[in-house]
VEXDREN-2710 file (C-alpha; in Angstrom, 1 decimal):
% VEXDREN-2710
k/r/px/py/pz
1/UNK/12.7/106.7/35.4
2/UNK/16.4/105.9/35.1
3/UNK/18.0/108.9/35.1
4/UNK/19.1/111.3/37.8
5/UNK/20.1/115.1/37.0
6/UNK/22.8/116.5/39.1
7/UNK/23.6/120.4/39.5
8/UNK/26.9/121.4/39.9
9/UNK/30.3/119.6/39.7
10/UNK/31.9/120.6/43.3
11/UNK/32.5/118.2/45.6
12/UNK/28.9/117.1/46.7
13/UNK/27.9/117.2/42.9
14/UNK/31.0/114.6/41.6
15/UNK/30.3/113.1/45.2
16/UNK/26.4/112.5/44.5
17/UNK/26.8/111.8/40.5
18/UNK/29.4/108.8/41.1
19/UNK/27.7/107.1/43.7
20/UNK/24.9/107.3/41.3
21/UNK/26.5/106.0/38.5
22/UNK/28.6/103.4/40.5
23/UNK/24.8/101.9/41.3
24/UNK/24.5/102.0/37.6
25/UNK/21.6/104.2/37.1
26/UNK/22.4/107.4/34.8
27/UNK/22.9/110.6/35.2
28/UNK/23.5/114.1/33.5
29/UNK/25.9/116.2/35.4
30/UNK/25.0/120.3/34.7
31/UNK/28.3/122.3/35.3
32/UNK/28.6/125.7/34.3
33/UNK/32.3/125.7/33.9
34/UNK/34.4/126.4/31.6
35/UNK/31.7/128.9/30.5
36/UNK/31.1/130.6/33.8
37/UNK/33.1/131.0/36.8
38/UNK/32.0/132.0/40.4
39/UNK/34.6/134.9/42.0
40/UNK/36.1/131.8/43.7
41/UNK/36.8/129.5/41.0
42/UNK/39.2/129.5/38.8
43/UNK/40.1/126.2/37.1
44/UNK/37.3/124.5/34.7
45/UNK/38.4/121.1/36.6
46/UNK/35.4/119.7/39.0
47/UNK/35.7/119.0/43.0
48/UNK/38.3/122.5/43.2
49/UNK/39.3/123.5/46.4
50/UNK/39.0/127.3/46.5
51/UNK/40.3/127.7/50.1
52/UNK/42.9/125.3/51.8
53/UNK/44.5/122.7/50.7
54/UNK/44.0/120.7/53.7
55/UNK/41.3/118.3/54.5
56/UNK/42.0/118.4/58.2
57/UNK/43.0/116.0/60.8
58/UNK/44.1/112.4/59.7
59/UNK/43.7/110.5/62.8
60/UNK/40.3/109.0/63.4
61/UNK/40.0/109.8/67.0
62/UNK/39.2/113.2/65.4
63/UNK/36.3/114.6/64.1
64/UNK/37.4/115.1/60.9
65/UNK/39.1/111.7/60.5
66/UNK/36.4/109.7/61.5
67/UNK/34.3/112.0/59.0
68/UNK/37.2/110.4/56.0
69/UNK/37.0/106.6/57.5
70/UNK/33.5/106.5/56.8
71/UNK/33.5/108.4/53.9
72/UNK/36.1/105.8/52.7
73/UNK/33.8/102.7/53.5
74/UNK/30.7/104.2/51.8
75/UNK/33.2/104.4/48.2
76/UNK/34.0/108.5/48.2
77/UNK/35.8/108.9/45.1
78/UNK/37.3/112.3/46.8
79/UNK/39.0/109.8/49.7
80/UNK/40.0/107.9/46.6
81/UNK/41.5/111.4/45.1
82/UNK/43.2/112.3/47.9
83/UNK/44.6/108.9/48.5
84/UNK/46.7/109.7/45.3
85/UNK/47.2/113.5/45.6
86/UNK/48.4/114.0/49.4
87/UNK/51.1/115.8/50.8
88/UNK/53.0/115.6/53.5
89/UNK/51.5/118.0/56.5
90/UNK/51.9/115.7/59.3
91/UNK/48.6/114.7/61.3
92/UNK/46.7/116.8/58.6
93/UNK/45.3/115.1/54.7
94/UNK/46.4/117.6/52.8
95/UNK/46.6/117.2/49.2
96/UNK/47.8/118.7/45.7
97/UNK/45.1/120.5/45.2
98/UNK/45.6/120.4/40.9
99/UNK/46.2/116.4/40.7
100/UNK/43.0/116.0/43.5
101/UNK/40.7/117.6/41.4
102/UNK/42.0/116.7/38.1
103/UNK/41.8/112.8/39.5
104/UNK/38.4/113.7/40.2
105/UNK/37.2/115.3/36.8
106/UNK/38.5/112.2/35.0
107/UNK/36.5/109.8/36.7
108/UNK/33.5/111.8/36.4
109/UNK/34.3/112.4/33.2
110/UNK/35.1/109.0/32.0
111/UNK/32.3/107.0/33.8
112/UNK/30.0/105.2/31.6
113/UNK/26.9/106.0/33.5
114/UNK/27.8/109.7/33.5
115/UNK/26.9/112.5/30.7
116/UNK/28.4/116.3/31.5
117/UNK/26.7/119.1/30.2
118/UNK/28.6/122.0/30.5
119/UNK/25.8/124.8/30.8
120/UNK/24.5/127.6/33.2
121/UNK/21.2/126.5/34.9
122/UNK/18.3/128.8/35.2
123/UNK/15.5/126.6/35.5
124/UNK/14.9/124.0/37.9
125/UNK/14.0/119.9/36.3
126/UNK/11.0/120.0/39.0
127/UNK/9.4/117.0/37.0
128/UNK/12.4/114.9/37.4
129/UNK/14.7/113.3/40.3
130/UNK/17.1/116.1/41.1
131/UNK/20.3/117.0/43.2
132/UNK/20.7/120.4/43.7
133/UNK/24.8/120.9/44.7
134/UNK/25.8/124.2/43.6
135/UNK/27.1/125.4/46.8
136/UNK/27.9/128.9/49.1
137/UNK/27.8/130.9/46.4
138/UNK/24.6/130.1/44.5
139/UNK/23.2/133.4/43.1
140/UNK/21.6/134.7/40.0
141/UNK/18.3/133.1/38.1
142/UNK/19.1/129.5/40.0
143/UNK/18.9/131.4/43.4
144/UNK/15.6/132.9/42.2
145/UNK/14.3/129.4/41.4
146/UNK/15.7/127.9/44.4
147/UNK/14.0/130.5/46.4
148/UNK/10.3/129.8/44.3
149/UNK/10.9/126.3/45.2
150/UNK/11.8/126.2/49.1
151/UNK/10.4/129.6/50.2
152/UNK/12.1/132.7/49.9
153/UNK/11.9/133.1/53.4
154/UNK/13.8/130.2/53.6
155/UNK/16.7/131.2/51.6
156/UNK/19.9/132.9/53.2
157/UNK/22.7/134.7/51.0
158/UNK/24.6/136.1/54.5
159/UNK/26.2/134.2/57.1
160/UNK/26.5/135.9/60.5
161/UNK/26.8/132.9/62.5
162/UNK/28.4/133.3/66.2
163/UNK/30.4/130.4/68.0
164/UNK/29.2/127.4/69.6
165/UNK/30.5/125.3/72.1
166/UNK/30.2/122.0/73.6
167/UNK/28.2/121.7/76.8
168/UNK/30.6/119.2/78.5
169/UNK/33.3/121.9/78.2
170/UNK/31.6/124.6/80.2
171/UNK/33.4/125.3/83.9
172/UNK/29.9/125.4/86.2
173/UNK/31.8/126.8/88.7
174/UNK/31.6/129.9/87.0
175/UNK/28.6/129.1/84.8
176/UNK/25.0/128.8/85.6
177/UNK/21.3/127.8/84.6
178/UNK/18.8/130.5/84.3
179/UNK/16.5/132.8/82.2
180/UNK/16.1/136.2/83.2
181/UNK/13.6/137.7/85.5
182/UNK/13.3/133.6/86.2
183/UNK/11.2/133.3/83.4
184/UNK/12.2/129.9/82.0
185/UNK/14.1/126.8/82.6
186/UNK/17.5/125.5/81.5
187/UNK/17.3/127.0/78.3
188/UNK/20.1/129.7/78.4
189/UNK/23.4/128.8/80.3
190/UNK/25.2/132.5/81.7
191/UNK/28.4/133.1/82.1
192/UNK/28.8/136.0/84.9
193/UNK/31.5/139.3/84.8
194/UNK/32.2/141.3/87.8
195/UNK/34.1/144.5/86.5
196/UNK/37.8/143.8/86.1
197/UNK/37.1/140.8/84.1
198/UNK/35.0/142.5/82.0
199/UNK/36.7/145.5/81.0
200/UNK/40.1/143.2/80.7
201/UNK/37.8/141.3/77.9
202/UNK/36.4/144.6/76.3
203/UNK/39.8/145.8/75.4
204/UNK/41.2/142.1/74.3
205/UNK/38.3/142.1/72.0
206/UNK/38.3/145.4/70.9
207/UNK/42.2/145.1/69.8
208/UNK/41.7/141.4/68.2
209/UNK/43.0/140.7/64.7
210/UNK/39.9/139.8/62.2
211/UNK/40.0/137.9/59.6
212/UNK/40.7/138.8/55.8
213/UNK/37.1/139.6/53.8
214/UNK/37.2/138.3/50.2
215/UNK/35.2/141.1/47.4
216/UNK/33.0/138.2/46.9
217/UNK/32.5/137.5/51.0
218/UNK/31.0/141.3/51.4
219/UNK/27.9/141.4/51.9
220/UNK/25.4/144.7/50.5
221/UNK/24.2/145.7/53.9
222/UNK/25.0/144.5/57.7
223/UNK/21.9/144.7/59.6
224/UNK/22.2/146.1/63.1
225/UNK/21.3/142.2/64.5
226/UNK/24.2/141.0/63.2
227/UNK/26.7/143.5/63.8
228/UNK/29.8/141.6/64.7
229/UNK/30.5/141.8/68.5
230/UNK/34.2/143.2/67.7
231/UNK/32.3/146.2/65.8
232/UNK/29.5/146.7/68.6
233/UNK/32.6/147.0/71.2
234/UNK/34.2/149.7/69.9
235/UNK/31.5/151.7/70.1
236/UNK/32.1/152.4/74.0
237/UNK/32.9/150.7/76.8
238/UNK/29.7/150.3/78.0
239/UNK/28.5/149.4/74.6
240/UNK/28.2/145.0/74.7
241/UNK/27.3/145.8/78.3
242/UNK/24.0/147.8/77.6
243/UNK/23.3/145.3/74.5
244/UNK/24.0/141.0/74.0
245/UNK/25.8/141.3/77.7
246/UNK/23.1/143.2/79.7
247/UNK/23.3/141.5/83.1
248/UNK/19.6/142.4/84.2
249/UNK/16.9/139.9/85.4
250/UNK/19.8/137.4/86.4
251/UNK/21.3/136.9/89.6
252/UNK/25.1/135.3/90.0
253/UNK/24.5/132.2/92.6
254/UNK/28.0/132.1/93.5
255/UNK/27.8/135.8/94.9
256/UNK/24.2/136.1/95.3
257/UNK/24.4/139.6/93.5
258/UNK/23.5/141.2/90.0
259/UNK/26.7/140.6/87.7
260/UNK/27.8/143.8/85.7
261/UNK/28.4/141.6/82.5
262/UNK/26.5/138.5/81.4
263/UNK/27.4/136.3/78.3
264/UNK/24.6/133.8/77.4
265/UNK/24.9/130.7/75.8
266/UNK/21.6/129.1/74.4
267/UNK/21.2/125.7/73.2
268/UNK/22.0/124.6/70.0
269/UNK/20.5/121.3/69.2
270/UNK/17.7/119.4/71.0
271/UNK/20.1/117.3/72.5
272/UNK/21.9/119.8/74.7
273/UNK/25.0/118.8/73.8
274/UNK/26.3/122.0/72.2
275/UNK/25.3/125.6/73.1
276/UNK/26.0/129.0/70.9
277/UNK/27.3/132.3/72.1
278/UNK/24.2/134.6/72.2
279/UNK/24.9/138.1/70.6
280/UNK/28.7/137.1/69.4
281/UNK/28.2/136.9/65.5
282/UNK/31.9/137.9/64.6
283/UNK/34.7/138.2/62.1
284/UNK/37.4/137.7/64.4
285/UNK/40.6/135.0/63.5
286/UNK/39.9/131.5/64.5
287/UNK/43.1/131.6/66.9
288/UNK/41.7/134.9/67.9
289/UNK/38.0/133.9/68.6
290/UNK/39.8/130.8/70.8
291/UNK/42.2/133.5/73.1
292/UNK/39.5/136.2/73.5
293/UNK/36.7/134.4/74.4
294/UNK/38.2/132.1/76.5
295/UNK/38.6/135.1/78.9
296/UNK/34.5/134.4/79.7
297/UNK/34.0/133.1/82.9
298/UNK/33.3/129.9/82.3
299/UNK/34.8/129.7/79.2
300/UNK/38.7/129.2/80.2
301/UNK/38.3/125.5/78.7
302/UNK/35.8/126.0/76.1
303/UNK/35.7/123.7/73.2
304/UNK/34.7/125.2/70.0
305/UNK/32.4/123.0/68.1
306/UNK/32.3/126.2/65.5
307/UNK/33.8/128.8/65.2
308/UNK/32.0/132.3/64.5
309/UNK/32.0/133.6/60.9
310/UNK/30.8/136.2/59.0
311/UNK/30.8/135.6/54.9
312/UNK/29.1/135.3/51.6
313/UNK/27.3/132.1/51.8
314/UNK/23.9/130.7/50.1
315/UNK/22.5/128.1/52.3
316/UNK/18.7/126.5/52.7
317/UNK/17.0/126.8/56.0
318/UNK/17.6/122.8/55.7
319/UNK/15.6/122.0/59.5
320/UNK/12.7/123.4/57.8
321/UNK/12.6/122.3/54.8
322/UNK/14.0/118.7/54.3
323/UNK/13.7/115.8/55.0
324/UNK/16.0/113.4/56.9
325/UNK/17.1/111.7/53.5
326/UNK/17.9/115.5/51.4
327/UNK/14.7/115.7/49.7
328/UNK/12.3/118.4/49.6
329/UNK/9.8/118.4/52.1
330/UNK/7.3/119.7/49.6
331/UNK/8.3/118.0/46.5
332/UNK/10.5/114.5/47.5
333/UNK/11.7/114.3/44.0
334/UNK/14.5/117.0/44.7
335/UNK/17.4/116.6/46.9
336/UNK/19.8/119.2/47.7
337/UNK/23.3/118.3/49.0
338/UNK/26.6/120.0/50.2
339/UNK/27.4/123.3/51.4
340/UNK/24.0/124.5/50.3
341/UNK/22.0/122.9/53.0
342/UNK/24.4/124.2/55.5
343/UNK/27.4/121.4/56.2
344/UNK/30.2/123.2/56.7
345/UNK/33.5/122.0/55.4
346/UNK/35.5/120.4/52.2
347/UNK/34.7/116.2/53.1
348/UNK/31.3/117.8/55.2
349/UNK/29.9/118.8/51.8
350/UNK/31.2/116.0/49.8
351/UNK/29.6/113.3/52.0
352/UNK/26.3/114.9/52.1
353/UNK/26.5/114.6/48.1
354/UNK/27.7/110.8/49.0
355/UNK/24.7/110.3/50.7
356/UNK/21.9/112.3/48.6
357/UNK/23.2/110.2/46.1
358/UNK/23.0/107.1/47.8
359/UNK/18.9/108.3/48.4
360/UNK/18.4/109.4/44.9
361/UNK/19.1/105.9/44.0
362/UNK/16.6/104.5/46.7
363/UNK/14.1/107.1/46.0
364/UNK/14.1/105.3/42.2
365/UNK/13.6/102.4/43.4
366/UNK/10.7/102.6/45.4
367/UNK/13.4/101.7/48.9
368/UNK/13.3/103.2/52.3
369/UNK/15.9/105.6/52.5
370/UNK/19.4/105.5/54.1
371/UNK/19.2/107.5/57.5
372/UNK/22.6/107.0/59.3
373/UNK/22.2/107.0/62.9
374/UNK/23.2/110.1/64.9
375/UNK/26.0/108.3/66.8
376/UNK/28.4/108.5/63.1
377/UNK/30.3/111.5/62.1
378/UNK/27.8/111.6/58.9
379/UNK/24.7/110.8/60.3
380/UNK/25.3/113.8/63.4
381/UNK/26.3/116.0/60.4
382/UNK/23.0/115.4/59.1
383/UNK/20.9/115.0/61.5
384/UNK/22.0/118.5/63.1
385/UNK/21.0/120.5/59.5
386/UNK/17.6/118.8/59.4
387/UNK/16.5/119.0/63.1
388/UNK/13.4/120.7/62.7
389/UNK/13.9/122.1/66.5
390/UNK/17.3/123.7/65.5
391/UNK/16.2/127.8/65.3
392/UNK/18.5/130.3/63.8
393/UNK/20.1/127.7/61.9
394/UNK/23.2/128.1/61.0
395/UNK/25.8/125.7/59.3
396/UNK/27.6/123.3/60.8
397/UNK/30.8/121.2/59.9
398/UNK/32.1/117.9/61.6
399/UNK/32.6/117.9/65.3
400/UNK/32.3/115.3/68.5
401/UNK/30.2/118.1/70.1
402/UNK/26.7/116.6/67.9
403/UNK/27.5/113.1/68.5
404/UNK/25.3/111.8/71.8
405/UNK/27.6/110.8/74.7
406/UNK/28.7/107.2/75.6
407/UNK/26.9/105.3/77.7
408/UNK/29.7/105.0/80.3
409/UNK/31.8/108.4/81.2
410/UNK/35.2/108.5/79.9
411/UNK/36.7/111.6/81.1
412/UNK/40.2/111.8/79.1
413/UNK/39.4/113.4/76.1
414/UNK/41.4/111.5/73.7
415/UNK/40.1/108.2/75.1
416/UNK/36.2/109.7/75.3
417/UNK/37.0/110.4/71.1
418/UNK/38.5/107.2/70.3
419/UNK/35.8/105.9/71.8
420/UNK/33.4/108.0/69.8
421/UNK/35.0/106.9/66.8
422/UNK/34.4/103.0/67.0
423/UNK/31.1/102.9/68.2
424/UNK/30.5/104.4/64.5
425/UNK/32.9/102.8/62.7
426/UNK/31.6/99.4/64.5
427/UNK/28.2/100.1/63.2
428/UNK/29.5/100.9/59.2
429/UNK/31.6/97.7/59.3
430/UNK/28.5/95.4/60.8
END
């Protein structure tokens, strides 16, 4: 077999179908633009960047930068697209969001190796090597076939996702260990209200700014368990009290008494390191998610690995049903990559497509696959969306929260990341 077909010309798609074609194997790109658009999408060039313009933090002693360096090292033609399309926007990569994508469609385009079909794809190659990239807002007749093939079950078109934070941010003075009625160990962390601070949070919350929702973001019903928390609030005062924040079976250690509010965090990964906000699915402003519920005991210093959304997005219950390398747990011959498997983020999708196509490749070749170790920006990324102890999954864009700690404790933060950042860059550059 020397061929690979690739679904969808985003960024994971042109991603996955160059790093195929750079390895000089074929392969036939399937986009359906410039016959069909999304609601999103509106130029028929590949890679287009429906949101922002930005591609976040330049420095690499951020998450996001040391997410570009390594995309850089393993050949991402998007690093190579924005390299000749950015603006200035200080620490940020932005770039000309025309000239990036246009950069990219010509090198698809003009590849040797690669062959675009311009077509609308109903029907699943299941007999050949495949990477499905079509992204967050896969619907129609390849949504029903994506759902026959991983499990319909396993197939979400909503994402109510509340915020998580990292564990090392979490005041203990204020927070504590425990399950309720004692049943349980560590699992949940609680953050304890006594009655001014919690009806001083109500009414912050309740008079928060939320976020813009998009025709194509609304969803056909919202289903009382993932009511936003802003919504639940105005109901009463009481409301969040008698519901996610019911203080019963837990007693505050600092006062030895019942609290009258209780926010629980409950962990988000198997390694600890990052905790989500129990009950807080919201659709709150970024900058007001950050004021509001930093007013949580506890929470004052909070770092948000994620914040909480609530959109249209198509994602694969990826801990479930992947393997480590993108394929199919149930049929290894299909890969999926980008925003579909639930990486969250421009470069986070297109260096999941850098790597399935990097294991398509192998996978033809009869080679191990390429697993990047969890202690690089791309190999936490990916590691997090196919941790089969992950529950509720939810997706997840680059952050230092899912990298495991240094072996020596470097308390400033910026020194602690820079840190971070060249233990994986030393390990690419071996």
């Amino acid at each position: 077999m020397n061929k690979i077909t690739v679904i969808g010309a985003g960024l994971a798609g042109c991603e996955a179908a160059f790093t195929i074609a750079e390895s000089g194997i074929k392969v036939d790109l399937i986009e359906m633009k410039p016959n069909r658009y999304s609601p999103a999408h509106k130029s028929p060039d590949f890679a287009e960047l429906v949101c922002s313009n930005s591609l976040k933090a330049s420095r690499i002693d951020s998450a996001a930068g040391l997410l570009k360096e390594e995309m850089r090292i393993l050949g991402s033609v998007s690093m190579e697209a924005a390299a000749v399309s950015s603006v200035a926007a200080g620490g940020a990569l932005a770039v000309e969001r025309e000239k990036f994508s246009r950069f990219i469609t010509e090198k698809i385009k003009n590849h040797k190796n690669i062959n675009v079909i311009n077509e609308t794809v109903n029907k699943i190659p299941e007999d050949e090597v495949v990477v499905i990239a079509t992204g967050p807002l896969t619907d129609g007749g390849l949504a029903e076939e994506i759902s026959k093939l991983t499990g319909e079950e396993n197939l979400s078109f909503f994402d109510a996702a509340a915020p998580i934070v990292t564990a090392d941010s979490i005041d203990f003075s204020r927070a504590f260990y425990a399950a309720r009625y004692g049943k349980g160990g560590d699992d949940y962390i609680n953050c304890p209200f006594n009655k001014e601070e919690y009806e001083a949070f109500h009414k912050a919350l309740i008079t928060a700014e939320s976020a813009p929702v998009h025709n194509f973001d609304k969803p056909i019903n919202v289903y009382e368990g993932c009511m936003p928390i802003e919504i639940l609030a105005k109901r009463g005062e009481d409301s969040i009290r008698f519901g996610p924040l019911k203080p019963v079976g837990l007693t505050d250690p600092n006062t030895g008494h019942r609290p009258w509010a209780v926010v629980q965090l409950r962990r988000e990964n198997s390694e600890g390191t990052l905790f989500n906000i129990v009950g807080f699915q919201t659709n709150l402003k970024f900058g007001e998610q950050k004021r509001v519920f930093s007013m949580i005991p506890g929470l004052s210093n909070a770092e948000f690995a994620r914040y909480g959304v609530m959109h249209r997005n198509t994602f694969i219950n990826s801990p479930k049903i992947l393997n480590k390398n993108l394929s199919l747990k149930k049929k290894e011959n299909i890969f999926f990559a980008g925003q579909i498997t639930g990486v969250e983020g421009y470069m986070e999708s297109a260096s999941c497509g850098i790597m399935a196509g990097i294991n398509t490749v192998r996978y033809i070749k009869g080679e191990e696959p390429l697993v990047l170790p969890n202690f690089t920006m791309i190999g936490a990324i990916l590691s997090y969306v196919t941790d089969d102890t992950v529950t509720n999954f939810q997706p997840m864009g680059a952050n230092f929260g899912i990298l495991p700690p240094l072996d020596t404790l470097i308390k400033d933060k910026r020194e602690r990341y820079a840190a971070l950042a060249e233990r994986s860059i030393k390990w690419f550059k071996k």
